[in-house]
C-alpha positions in Angstrom: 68.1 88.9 114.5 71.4 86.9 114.1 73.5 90.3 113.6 71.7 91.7 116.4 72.4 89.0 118.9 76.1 88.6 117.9 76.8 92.5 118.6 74.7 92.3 121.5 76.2 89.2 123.5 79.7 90.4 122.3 78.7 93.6 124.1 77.8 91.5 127.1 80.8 89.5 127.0 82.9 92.7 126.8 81.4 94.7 129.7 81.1 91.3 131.9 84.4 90.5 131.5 85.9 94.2 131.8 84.1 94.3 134.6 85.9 90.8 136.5 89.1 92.2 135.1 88.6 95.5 137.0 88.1 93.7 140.0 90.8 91.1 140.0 93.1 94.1 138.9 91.7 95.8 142.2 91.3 98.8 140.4 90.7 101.7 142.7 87.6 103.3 141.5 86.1 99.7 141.3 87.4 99.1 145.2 85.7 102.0 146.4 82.2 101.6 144.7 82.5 97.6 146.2 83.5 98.9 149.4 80.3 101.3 149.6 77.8 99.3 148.2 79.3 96.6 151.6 81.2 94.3 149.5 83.8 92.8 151.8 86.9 91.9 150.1 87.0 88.7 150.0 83.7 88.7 147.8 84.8 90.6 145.2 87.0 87.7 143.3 83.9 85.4 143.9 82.2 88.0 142.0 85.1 88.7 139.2 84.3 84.8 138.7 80.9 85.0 138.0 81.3 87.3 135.7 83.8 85.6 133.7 81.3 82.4 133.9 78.9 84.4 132.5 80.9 85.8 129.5 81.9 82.1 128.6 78.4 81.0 129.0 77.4 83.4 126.5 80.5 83.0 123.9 79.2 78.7 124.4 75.9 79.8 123.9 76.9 80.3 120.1 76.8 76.9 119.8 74.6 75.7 123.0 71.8 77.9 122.7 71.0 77.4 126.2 73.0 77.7 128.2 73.3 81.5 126.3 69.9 81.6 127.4 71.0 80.7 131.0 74.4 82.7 131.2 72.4 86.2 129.7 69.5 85.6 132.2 72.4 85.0 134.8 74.2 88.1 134.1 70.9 90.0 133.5 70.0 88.9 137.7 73.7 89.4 138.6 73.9 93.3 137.7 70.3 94.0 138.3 71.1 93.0 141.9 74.6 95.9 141.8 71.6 98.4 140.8 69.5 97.3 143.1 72.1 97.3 145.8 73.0 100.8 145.0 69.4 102.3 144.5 69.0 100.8 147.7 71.8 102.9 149.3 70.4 106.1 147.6 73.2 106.5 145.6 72.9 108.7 142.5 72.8 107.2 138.9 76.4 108.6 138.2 77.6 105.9 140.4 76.4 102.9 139.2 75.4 103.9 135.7 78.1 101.2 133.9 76.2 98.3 135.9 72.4 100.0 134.6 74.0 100.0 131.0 75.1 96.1 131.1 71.9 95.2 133.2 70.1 96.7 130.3 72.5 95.4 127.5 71.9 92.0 129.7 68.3 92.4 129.2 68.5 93.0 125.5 71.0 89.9 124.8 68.3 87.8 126.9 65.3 89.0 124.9 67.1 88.0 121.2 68.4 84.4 122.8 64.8 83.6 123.4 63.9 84.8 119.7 66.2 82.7 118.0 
């Protein structure tokens, strides 16, 4: 379960903090997807932020089992809320299918915190 939990918040940490990175970084592809889903521009380092929070929450949570509960549970609500967003605009799975895959990994890290 250890193993398992290791890869899986690493994963986390990865994607959440790839994710802030492509924001601060204003990459393009990430500009546009904010920019339809209504994200105004000033948001998006809030939200670079918060992700980065999330992926230190989880490394801490190594030692602080906790707050990894709280950080994967937070992340978990965070990208659940960018699919929700973009279901809600009818847009197709192709363009928000990297925030489905870290809700889900989200989901995952969540479910072996608790069993630890």
């Amino acid at each position: 379960m250890t193993i398992a939990l290791d890869i899986f918040g690493a994963l986390l940490v990865f994607a959440a903090v790839g994710s802030a990175i492509s924001k601060l970084k204003k990459v393009p592809d990430v500009m546009e997807a904010m920019a339809k889903v209504g994200v105004k521009p000033n948001q998006i380092p809030v939200l670079a932020y918060l992700e980065i929070a999330g992926g230190i929450g989880i490394t801490a949570g190594i030692w602080i089992k906790p707050l990894g509960v709280l950080s994967s549970v937070c992340l978990g609500l965070y990208f659940a809320g960018a699919v929700y967003t973009h279901l809600s605009r009818k847009h197709k799975v192709a363009d928000f299918v990297a925030a489905l895959g870290i809700f889900i990994i989200a989901g995952i890290t969540t479910a072996l915190q608790f069993k630890r």
